[in-house]
C-alpha positions as CSV (number, residue, x, y, z in Angstrom):
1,X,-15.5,58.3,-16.4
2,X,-13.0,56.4,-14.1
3,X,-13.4,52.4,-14.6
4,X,-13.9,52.1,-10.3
5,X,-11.5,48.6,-10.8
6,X,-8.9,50.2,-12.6
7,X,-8.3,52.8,-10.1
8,X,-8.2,50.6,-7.1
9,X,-5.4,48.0,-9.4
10,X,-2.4,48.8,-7.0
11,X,-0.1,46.5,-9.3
12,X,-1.1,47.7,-12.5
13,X,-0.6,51.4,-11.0
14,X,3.2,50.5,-9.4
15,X,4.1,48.7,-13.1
16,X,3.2,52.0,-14.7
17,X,5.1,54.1,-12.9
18,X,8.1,52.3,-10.6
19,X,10.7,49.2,-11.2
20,X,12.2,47.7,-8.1
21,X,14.8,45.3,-7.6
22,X,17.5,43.6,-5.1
23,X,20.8,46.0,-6.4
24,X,23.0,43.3,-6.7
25,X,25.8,44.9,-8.7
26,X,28.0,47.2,-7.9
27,X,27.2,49.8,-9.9
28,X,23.8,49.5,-8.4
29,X,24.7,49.4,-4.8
30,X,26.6,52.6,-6.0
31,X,23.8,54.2,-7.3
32,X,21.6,53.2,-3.7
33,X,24.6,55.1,-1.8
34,X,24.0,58.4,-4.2
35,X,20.6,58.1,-3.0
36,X,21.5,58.1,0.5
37,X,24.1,60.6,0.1
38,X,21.7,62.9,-1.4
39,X,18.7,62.1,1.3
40,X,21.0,61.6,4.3
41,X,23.8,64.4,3.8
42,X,23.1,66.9,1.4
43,X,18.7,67.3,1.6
44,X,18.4,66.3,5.5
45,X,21.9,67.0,7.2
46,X,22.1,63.5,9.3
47,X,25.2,62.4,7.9
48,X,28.7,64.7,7.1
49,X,28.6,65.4,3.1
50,X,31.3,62.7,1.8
51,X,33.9,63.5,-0.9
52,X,32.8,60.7,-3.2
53,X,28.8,61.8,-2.9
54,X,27.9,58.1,-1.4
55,X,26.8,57.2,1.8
56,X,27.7,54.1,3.3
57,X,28.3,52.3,6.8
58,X,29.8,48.9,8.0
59,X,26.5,47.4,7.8
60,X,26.5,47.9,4.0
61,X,28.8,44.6,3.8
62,X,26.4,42.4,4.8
63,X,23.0,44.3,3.3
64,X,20.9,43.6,0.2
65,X,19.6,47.0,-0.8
66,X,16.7,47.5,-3.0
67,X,16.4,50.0,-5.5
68,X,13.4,51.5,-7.1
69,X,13.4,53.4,-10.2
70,X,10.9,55.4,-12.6
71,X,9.3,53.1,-15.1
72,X,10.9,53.7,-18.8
73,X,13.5,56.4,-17.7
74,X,15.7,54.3,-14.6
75,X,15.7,57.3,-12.5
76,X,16.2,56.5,-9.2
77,X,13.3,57.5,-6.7
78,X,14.6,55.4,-3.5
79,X,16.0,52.7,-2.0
80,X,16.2,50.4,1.7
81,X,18.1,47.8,2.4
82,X,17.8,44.3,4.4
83,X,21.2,44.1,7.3
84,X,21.9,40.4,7.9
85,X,23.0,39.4,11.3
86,X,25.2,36.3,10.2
87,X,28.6,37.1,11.1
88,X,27.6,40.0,12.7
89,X,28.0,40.5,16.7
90,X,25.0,42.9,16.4
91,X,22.7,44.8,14.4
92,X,22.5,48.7,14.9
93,X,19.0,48.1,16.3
94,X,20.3,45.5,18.8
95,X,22.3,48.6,20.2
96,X,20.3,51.6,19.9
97,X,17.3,49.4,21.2
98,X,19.2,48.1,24.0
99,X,16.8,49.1,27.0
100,X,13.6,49.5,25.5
101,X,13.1,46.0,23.5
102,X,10.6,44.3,25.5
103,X,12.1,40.8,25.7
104,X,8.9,38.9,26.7
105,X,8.0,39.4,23.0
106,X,10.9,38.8,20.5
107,X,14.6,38.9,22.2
108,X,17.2,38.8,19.3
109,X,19.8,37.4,21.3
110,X,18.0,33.9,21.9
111,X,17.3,33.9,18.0
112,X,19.5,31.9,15.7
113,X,21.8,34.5,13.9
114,X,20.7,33.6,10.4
115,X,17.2,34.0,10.8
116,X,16.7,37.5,11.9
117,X,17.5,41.1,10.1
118,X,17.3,44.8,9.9
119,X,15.5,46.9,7.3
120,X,16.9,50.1,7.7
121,X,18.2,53.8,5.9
122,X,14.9,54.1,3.6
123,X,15.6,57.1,1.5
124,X,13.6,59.0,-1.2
125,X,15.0,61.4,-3.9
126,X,13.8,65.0,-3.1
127,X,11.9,65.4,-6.4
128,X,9.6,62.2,-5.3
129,X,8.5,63.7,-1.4
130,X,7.6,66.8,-2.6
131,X,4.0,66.9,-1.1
132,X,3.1,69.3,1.6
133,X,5.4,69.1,4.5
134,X,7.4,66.0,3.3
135,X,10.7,68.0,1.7
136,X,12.5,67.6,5.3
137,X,11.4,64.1,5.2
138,X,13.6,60.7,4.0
139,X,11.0,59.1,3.1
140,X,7.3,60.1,1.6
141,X,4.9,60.2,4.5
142,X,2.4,57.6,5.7
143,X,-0.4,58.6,7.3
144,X,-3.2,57.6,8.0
145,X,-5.3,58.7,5.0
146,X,-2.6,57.8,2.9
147,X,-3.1,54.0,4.0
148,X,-7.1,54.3,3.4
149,X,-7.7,51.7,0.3
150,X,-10.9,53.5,-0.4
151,X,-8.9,56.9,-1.3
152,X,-7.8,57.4,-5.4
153,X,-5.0,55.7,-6.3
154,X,-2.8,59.2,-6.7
155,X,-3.0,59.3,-2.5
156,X,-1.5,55.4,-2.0
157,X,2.0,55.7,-0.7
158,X,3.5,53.7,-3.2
159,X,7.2,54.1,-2.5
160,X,7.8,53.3,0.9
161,X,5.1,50.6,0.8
162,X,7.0,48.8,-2.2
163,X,10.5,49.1,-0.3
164,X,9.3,48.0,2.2
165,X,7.3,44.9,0.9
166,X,10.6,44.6,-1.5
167,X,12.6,44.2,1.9
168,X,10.2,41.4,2.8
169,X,10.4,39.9,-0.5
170,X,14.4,39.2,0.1
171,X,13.8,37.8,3.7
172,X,11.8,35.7,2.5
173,X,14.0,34.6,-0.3
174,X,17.1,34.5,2.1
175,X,14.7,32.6,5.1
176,X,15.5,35.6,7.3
177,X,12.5,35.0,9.5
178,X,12.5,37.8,12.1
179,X,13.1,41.1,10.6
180,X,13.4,44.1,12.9
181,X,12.6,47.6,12.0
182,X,12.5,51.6,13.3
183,X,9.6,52.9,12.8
184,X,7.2,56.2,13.7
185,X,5.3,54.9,16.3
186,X,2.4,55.2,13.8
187,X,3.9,53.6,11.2
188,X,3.5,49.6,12.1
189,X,-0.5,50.7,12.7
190,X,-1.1,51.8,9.2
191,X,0.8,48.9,7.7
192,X,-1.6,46.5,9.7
193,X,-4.6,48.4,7.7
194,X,-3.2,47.3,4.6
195,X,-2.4,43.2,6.2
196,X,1.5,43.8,6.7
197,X,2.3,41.5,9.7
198,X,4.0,44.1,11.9
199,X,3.9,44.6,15.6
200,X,5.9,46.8,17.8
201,X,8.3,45.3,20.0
202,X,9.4,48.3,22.8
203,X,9.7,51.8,23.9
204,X,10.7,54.4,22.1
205,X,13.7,56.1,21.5
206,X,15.3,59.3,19.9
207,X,16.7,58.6,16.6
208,X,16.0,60.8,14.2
209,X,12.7,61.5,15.5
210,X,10.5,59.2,18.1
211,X,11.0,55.9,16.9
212,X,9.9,52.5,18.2
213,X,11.3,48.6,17.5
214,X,9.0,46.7,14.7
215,X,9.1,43.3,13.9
216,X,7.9,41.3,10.9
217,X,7.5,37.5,9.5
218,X,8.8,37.4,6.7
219,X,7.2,33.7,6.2
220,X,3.9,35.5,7.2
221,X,4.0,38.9,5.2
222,X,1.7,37.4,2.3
223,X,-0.8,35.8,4.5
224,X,-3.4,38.3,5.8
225,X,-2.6,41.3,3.1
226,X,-5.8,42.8,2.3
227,X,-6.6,41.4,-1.3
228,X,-5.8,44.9,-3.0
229,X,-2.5,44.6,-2.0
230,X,-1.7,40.8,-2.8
231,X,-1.1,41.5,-6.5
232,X,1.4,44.3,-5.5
233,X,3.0,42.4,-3.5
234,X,3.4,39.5,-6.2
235,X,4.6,42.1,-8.5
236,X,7.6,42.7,-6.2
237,X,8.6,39.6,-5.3
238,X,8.5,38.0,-9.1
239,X,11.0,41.4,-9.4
240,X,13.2,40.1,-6.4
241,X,13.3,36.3,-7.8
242,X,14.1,36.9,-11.0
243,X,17.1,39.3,-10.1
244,X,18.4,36.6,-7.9
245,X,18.1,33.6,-10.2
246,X,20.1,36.8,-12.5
247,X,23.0,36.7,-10.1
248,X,22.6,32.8,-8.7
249,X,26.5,32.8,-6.4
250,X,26.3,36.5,-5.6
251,X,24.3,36.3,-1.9
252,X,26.5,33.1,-1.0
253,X,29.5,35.0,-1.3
254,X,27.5,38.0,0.6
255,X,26.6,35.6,3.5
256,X,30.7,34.2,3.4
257,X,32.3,37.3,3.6
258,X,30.2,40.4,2.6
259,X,30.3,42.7,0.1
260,X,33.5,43.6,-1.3
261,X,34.5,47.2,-0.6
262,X,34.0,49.3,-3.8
263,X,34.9,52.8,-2.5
């Protein structure tokens, strides 16, 4: 029989299974484009098919993706990335977000440029989405059952929960307080079951689906996450700091002048 504690041990369970990290090499950003290329053009048809079978946009410059992989093997399952706005006019939510952003809440434009960012293009390799209705999806779903911590282990949505606390894990590390996302308009409710300071922040729009502005803390995302998820999160951001302290001069030069251009 099932030890109960061991199937409820979210960190143990990811540590099995998935390795994440800040792709702060080249050949790792590279790989995060394949991803995308694969999600975003090829599997879903949003972006045109590219010659060189990566997908990338201006933002990339000033982004630190994250990149999970399979446990033991290094086979990518998905990545996300964090857009700074330093030395940025805006970010792409700043625009497609224009007239629904309720300003009485959060309004970007009063906010120091340094402190705020955008998590955006989460992707998921086909062969991990493969559950009932989620093959024309970018990322594996996250409803509401799925965000139940009294459901088996097998049913927690690891992935997009882990990019998404990895995400956090770098604004933190960079002290990019106010982090902006698209979400479902479900989507910022079932992270608040599990403790992840989120809160919607407008209307909705069409982009990709109904989608609606989310803001996070970054300096708050540890504070009320439900004590099952604590450890996970720890997990990921020990993963984040020790690829940075890796790779000590490599964000400085990202903040200075972005990425340089690899393709």
């Amino acid at each position: 029989m099932t030890d109960p504690q061991e199937t409820r041990d979210l960190a143990g369970a990811f540590q099995k299974y998935f390795t994440i990290a800040p792709a702060l090499t080249a050949e790792d950003r590279n790989e995060v484009y394949r991803i995308r290329h694969d999600v975003y053009c090829r599997d879903l048809g949003w972006e045109p098919i590219r010659a060189d079978g990566m997908e990338t946009d201006a933002a990339d410059r000033h982004s630190v993706h994250c990149l999970l992989r399979k446990q033991g093997t290094g086979e990518p399952v998905g990545c996300t990335r964090l857009i700074l706005a330093k030395g940025q006019e805006e970010l792409p939510f700043e625009d497609s977000c224009r007239h629904v952003l309720d300003r009485s809440l959060v309004d970007p434009s009063q906010l120091p440029r340094d402190t705020i960012g955008e998590v955006s293009r989460l992707a998921v390799v086909s062969a991990f989405r493969q559950r009932k209705g989620e093959q024309n999806m970018a990322m594996t779903s996250a409803s509401e059952a799925n965000f139940a911590l009294d459901q088996p282990l097998p049913r927690f949505p690891f992935i997009p929960v882990s990019l998404y606390l990895a995400a956090a894990a770098v604004a933190r590390h960079l002290q990019v307080e106010h982090v902006f996302v698209l979400t479902e308009p479900r989507l910022a409710s079932h992270f608040s079951r599990i403790g992840f300071d989120i809160r919607t922040v407008g209307g909705e729009i069409e982009h990709r689906g109904i989608r609606v502005p989310s803001l996070l803390s970054s300096s708050k995302v540890v504070e009320n996450l439900r004590p099952m998820i604590r450890p996970l999160y720890d997990i990921v951001q020990q993963s984040v700091e020790a690829s940075f302290a890796k790779h000590p001069t490599v964000v400085d030069g990202l903040k200075r002048e972005g990425w340089p251009r690899e393709t």
